[in-house]
Residue, then its C-alpha position, 0 to 999 in steps of 0.5 A: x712048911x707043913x701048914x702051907x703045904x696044907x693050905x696048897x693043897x686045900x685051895x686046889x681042892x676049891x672051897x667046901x673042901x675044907x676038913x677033908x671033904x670030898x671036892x663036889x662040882x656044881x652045875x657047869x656055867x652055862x652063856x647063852x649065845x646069840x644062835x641059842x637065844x633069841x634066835x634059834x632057828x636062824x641060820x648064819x646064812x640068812x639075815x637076822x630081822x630088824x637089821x639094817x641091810x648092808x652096803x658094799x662098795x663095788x668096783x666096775x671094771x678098772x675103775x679103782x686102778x685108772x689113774x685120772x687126769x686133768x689139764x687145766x687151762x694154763x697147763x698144770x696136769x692134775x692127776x688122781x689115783x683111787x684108793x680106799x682108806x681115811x687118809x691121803x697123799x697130796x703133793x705138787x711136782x715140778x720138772x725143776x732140779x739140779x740139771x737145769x742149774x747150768x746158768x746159774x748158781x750150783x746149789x739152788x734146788x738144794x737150798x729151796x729143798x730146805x727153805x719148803x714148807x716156810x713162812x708164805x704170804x698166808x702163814x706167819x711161820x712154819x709152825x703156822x703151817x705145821x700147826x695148820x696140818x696138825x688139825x687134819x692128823x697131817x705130815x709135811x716133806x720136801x725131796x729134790x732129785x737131778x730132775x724133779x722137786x717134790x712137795x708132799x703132804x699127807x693128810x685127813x682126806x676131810x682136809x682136802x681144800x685145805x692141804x691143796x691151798x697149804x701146797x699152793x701157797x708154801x709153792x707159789x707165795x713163799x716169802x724168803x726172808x733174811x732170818x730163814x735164808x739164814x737159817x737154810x745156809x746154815x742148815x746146808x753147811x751141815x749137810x755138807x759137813x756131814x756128807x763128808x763125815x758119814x761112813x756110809x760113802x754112797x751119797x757121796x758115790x753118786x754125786x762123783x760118778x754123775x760128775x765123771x759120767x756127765x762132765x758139766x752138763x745136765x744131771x752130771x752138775x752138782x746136786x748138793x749146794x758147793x761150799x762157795x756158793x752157800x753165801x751167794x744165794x739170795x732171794x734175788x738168784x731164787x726168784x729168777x730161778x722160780x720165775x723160768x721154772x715153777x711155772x703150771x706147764x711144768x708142774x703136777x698135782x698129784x693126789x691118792x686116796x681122794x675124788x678126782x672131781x674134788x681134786x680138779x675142783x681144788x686146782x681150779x680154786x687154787x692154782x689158776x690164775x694165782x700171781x706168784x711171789x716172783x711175778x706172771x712174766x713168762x718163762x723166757x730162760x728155760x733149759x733144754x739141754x739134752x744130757x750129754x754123756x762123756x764118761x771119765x774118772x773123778x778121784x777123791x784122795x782122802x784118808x779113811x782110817x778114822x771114818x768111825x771111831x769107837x770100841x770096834x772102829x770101821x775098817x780103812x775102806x777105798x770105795x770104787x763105783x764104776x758105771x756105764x750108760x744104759x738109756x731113758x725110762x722112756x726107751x723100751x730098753x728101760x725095762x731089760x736093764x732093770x731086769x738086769x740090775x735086779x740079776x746083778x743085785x749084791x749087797x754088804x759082806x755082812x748082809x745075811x738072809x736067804x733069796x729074798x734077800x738077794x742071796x742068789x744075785x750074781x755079785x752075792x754068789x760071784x762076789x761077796x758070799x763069805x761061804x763057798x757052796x756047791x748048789x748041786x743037788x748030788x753034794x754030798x753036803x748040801x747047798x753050802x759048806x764053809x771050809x773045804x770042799x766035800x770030799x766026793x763031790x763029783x760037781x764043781x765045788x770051788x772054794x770062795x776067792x773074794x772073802x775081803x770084799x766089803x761090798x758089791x752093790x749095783x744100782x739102776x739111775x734113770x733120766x728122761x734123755x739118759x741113763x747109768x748103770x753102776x756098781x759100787x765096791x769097797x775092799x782094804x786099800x791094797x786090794x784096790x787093783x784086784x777089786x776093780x779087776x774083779x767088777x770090770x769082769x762082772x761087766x763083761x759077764x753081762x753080756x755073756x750067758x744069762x741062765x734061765x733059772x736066774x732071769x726068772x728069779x731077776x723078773x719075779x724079785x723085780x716085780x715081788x719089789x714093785x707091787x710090795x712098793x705100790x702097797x704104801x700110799x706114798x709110794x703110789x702118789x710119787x709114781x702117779x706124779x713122776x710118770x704123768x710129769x714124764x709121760x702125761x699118762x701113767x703105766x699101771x703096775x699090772x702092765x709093767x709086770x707084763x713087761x717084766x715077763x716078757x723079757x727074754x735072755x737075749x734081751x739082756x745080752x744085747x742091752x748088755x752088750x750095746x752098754x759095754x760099747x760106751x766109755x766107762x765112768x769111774x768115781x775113787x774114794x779113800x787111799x788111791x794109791x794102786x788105782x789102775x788108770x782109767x785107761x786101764x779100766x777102760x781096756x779091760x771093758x773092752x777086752x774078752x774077760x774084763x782082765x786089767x792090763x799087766x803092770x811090771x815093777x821093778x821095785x815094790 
């Protein structure tokens, strides 16, 4: 032990120690850098001499934020936004979804959704196609939406031709076979399956309260392929679909992150004058239906007890979502009704964070918040307390009331002719009645006092959200393309902001007040048994403080 410690100690001391001598430091190590070396005398200010001089990118005006856009001789809308950067985002959108399937099979978007990016008159195979995107560092996606279908590459923006003929191609030429028809039944059985299995009720939510919100008509028809009508389409029910719908007056090229001029050069090449797989007649079936709302109710009894399985199962849940209807994004309502979804917020139960996170939206603070609080400054205990209230208290200290909501979430669905405003909630099944009670009451707080401090903190989350979206390349190309399919013409972000902020409390009173005049639209799930009828609903909405009606039992 000894020796070691020796040794120890020696190696500290550094070589030349050894024997006991005195540790000696040489010369300190001296690295000459640039400033000291060759050039002395230069000063970090000037240029050194002999290299090249530099040239930076400059901007002129609103330049790099205008969003360009072209219409070529047969009426698809090409549209680019400049971005810096290698890569780009390049996609075809087409006014064509669900809520134009009213003459024919429900389930057709769905099914051309899953058939995107195959085999087309050019490419043998998706793998062709993937294969193709790969030499250009490129990623393929298909989205389909009540009201719009979407195909997106992003790619090299050296591969510009070559990802526009690819999007041309897998648009305008696919080939439909028998083997992948029979694989896209195959693939939407399993969603189906699966959107019936999942825990999470959302998806299936919002399917049920479009159909109760627009009975049979527009974007209340089926999004998701029914079951029955997974055998039944064919290429032939396809090609008459894509023949009225996928025509140039209603499609968008839309590209970030490369040249305009190019772009345009590209559709030119590409997309006109191109037959497609289906033929050149023109669209003569075209649905123009302007969406009808009608509110109602849709219940779906089921027995959610074994949801998820496993060593710390999900509870039994009943999921309610109750909405009424707001207006377009057209309108200029649109933007007060964000404003007040973002106000409204909410959330998971478990869902912890601090403002950012929507900790101080109504439904968190009204709702779901598991801790009780005093936001006071004169508390005697701060912001929060979780048990009792502080003794000494001289404010409002009340002790939270709704600790078994799992959830109270609200969300914003907007159309071109409509729109929906909705909360979801979910809770144990025997709490069902004072759970609706509780968001019909949410809906008639809307339209009473609106604190300035929360209309601040609503307008500066909302537009913290949408400038943080706008950062990622995918998400600037699908606002340029969904805007300049809606409006030909798109609003830059610094625009909207202003409108955020020149929203006021009174105009969250009136579109609040104007949307509590409609019929409700409810949508149940899981065990229904004390669901208020939805006539009860409805006269709670239309009462002072969103109280249900009085029900009297004899027997319990």
């Amino acid at each position: 032990m000894a020796a070691v410690v020796l040794a120890a100690t020696r190696l500290l001391r550094g070589p030349g120690s050894w024997g006991g001598a005195r540790l000696r430091f040489g010369a300190p190590a001296c690295r000459q850098f640039s400033s000291g070396g060759a050039y002395p005398s230069i000063p970090l200010s000037s240029p050194l001499p002999g290299v090249p001089t530099p040239v930076f990118a400059t901007v002129d005006g609103q330049e790099k934020f205008e969003t360009k856009i072209t219409t070529l001789d047969n009426g698809l809308r090409v549209a680019s936004q400049n971005k810096f950067g290698q890569f780009c985002t390049v996609g075809i959108l087409i006014n064509s979804g669900s809520r134009y399937e009213a003459k024919y099979l429900s389930g057709i978007a769905h099914f051309l959704e899953k058939l995107a990016f195959s085999s087309t008159d050019r490419f043998g195979s998706k793998d062709e196609i993937l294969l193709t995107l790969e030499k250009h560092g490129g990623i393929c996606d298909c989205q389909t939406s009540r009201d719009t279908t979407m195909y997106a590459v992003s790619a090299d923006s050296k591969g510009l031709d070559t990802v526009v003929g690819l999007l041309a191609d897998v648009v305008l030429h696919p080939r439909l076979t028998d083997e992948e028809l029979e694989m896209t039944r195959m693939a939407v059985q399993f969603e189906l399956e699966d959107l019936n299995m999942r825990p999470d009720p959302e998806p299936l939510l919002t399917e049920m309260i479009h159909e109760a919100a627009y009975r049979g008509n527009t974007v209340g028809l089926h999004r998701f392929c029914p079951t029955e009508n997974v055998a039944k389409i064919d290429r032939e029910v396809l090609h008459s679909y894509l023949r009225n719908y996928y025509t140039p007056d209603r499609m968008v090229l839309a590209a970030v992150g490369v040249e305009h001029s190019l772009l345009v050069e590209c559709a030119r090449k590409y997309l006109l004058g191109t037959r497609p797989a289906w033929g050149s007649g023109k669209a003569v079936d075209v649905d123009r239906s302007v969406a009808q709302y009608t509110g109602g109710i849709v219940k779906l009894e089921r027995d959610m007890s074994n949801v998820s399985l496993g060593p710390a199962p999900f509870p039994e849940l009943t999921h309610i979502m109750i909405g009424l209807e707001s207006c377009s994004f057209l309108e200029g309502d649109f933007i007060p009704f964000a404003v007040l979804n973002m106000m409204m917020g909410g959330g998971g139960s478990f869902s912890a964070g601090g403002p950012g996170k929507g900790m101080f939206t109504r439904l968190y603070l009204n709702v779901l918040n598991r801790w009780a609080g005093c936001f006071s400054p004169g508390c005697p205990r701060g912001s929060f307390w979780t048990v009792t209230p502080p003794s000494g208290c001289p404010f409002l200290c009340v002790p939270h009331r709704h600790h078994w909501m799992y959830n109270a979430t609200s969300y914003h669905h907007s159309y071109e002719d409509t729109g929906l405003l909705c909360i979801h909630a979910s809770a144990d099944p025997r709490q069902v009645r004072e759970m609706v009670e509780i968001i019909t009451k949410e809906f008639i707080l809307m339209a009473g006092t609106v604190d300035e401090v929360e209309l601040e903190r609503a307008k500066t989350q909302l537009m913290s959200m949408l400038m943080m979206n706008l950062e990622s390349r995918p998400v600037i190309f699908e606002d340029v393309g969904r805007q300049v399919l809606a409006t030909c013409s798109r609003k830059l972000p610094q625009e909207l902001c202003a409108l955020i902020r020149n929203v006021k409390p009174e105009d969250i009173k009136r579109v609040a007040s104007q949307m509590l005049r409609r019929k409700p639209a409810v949508a149940a799930l899981g065990d229904l048994t004390d669901l208020p009828t939805y006539e009860h609903v409805q006269a709670a909405l239309s009462s002072k403080d969103g109280r249900l009606p009085r029900t009297y039992r004899l027997f319990r």
